[in-house]
Backbone as JSON Lines, residues from 0, in Angstrom:
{"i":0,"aa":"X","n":[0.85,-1.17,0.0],"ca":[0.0,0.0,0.0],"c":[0.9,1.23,0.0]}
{"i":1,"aa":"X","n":[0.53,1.96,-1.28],"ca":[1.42,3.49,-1.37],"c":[0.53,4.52,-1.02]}
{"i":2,"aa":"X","n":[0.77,5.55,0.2],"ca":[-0.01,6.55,0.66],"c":[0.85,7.77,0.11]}
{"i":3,"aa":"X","n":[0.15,8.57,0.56],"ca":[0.58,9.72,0.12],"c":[0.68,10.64,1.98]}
{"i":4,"aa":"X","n":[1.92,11.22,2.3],"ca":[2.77,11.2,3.22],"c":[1.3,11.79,4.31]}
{"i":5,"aa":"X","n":[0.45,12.69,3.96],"ca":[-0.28,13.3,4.91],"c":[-1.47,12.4,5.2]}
{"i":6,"aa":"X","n":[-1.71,11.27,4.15],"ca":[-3.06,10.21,4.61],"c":[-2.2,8.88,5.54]}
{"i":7,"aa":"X","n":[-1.07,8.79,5.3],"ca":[-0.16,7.82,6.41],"c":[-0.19,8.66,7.47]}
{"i":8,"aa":"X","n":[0.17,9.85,7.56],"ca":[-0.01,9.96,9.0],"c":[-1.39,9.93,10.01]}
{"i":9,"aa":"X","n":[-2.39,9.79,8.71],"ca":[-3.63,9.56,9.75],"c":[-4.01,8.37,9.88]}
{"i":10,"aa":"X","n":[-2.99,7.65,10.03],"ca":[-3.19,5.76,10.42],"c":[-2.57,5.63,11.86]}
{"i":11,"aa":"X","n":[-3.65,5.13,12.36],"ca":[-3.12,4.63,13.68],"c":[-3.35,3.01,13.94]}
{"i":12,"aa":"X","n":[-2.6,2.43,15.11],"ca":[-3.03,0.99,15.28],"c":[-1.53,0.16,14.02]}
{"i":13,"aa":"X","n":[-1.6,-1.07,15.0],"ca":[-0.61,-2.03,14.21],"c":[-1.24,-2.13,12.97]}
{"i":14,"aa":"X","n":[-0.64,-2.28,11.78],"ca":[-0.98,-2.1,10.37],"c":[-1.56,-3.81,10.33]}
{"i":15,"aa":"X","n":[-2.27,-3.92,9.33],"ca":[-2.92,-5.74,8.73],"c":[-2.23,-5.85,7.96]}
{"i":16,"aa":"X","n":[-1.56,-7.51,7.91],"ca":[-0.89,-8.0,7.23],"c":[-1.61,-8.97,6.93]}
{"i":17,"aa":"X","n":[-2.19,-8.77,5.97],"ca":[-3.29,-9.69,4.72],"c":[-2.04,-10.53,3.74]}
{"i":18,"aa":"X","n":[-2.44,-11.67,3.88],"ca":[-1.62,-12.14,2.64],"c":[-1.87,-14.23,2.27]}
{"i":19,"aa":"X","n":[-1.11,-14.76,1.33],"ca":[-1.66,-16.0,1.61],"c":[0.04,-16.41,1.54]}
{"i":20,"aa":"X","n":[-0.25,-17.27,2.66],"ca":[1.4,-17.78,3.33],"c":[1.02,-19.21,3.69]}
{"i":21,"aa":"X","n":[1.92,-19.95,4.35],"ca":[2.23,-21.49,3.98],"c":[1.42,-21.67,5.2]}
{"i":22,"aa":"X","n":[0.23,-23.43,4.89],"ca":[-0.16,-23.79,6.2],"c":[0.48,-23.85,7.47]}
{"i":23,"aa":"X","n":[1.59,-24.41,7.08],"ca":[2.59,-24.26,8.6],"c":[3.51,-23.3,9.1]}
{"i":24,"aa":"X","n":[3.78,-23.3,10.0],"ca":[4.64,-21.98,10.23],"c":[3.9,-20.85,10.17]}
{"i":25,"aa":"X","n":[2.67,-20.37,10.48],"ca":[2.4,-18.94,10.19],"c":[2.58,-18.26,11.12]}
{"i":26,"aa":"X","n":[3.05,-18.24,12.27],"ca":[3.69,-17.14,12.95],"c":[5.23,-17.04,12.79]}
{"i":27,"aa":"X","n":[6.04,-17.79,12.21],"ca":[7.03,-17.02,11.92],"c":[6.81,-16.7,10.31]}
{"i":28,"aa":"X","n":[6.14,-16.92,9.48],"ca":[5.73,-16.09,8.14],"c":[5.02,-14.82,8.79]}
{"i":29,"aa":"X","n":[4.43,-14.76,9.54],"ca":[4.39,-13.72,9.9],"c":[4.85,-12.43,10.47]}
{"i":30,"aa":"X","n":[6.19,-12.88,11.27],"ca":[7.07,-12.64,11.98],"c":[8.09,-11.82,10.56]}
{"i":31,"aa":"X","n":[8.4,-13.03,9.62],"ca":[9.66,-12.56,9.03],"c":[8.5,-11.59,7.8]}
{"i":32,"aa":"X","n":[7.18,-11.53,7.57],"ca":[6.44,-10.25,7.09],"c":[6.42,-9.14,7.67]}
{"i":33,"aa":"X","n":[6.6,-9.09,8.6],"ca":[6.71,-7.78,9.54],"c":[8.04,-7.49,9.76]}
{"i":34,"aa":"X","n":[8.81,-8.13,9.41],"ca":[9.71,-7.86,9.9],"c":[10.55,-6.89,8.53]}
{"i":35,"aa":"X","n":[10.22,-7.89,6.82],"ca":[10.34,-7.02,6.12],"c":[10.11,-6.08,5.82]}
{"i":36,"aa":"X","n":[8.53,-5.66,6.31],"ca":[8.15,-4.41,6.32],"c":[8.7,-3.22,6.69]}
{"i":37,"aa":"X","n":[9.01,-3.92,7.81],"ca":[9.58,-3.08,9.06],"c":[10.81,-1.8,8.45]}
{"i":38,"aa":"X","n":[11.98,-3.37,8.03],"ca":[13.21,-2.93,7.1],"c":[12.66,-2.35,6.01]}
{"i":39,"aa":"X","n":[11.93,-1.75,5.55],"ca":[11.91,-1.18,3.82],"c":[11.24,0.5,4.59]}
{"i":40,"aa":"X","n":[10.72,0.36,5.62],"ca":[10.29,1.76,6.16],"c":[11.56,2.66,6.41]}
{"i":41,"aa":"X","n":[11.49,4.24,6.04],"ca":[12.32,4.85,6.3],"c":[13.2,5.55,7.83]}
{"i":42,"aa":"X","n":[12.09,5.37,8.59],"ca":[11.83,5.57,9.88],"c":[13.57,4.37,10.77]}
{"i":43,"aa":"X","n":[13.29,2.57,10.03],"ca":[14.21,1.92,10.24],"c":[15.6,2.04,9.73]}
{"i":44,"aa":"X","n":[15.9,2.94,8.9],"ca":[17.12,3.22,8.03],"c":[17.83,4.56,9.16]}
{"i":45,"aa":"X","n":[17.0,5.54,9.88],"ca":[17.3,6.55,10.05],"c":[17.45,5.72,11.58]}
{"i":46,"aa":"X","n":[17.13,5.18,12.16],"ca":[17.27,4.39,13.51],"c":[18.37,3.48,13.43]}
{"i":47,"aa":"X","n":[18.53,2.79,11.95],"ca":[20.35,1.71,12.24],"c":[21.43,2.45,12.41]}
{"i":48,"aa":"X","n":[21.33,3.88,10.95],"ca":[22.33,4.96,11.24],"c":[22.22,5.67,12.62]}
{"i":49,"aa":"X","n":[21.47,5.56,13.51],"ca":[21.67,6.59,14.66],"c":[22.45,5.69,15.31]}
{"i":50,"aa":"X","n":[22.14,4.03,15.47],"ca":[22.68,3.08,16.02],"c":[24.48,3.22,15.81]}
{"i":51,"aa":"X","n":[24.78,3.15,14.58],"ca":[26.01,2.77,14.61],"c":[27.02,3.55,14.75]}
């Protein structure tokens, strides 16, 4: 989902991760979905560089 910067900020609440993933394992398919997410947000790029 591509927003446009001022309708993302009127999202609140953990985001839905809709998708079709393998009968087994779905909490870590879920886990490593969120987790990609996570990494492609800009917010996580500006938080590793503060890190290191």
């Amino acid at each position: 989902m591509v927003l446009p910067e001022d309708k993302a900020r009127e999202l609140r609440g953990p985001p839905a991760i809709d998708g079709i993933g393998p009968t087994g394992g779905m909490d870590e398919y879920w886990r490593r979905a969120d987790e990609n997410r996570r990494r492609q947000a800009k917010w996580w790029t500006q938080e590793a560089e503060r890190a290191a």
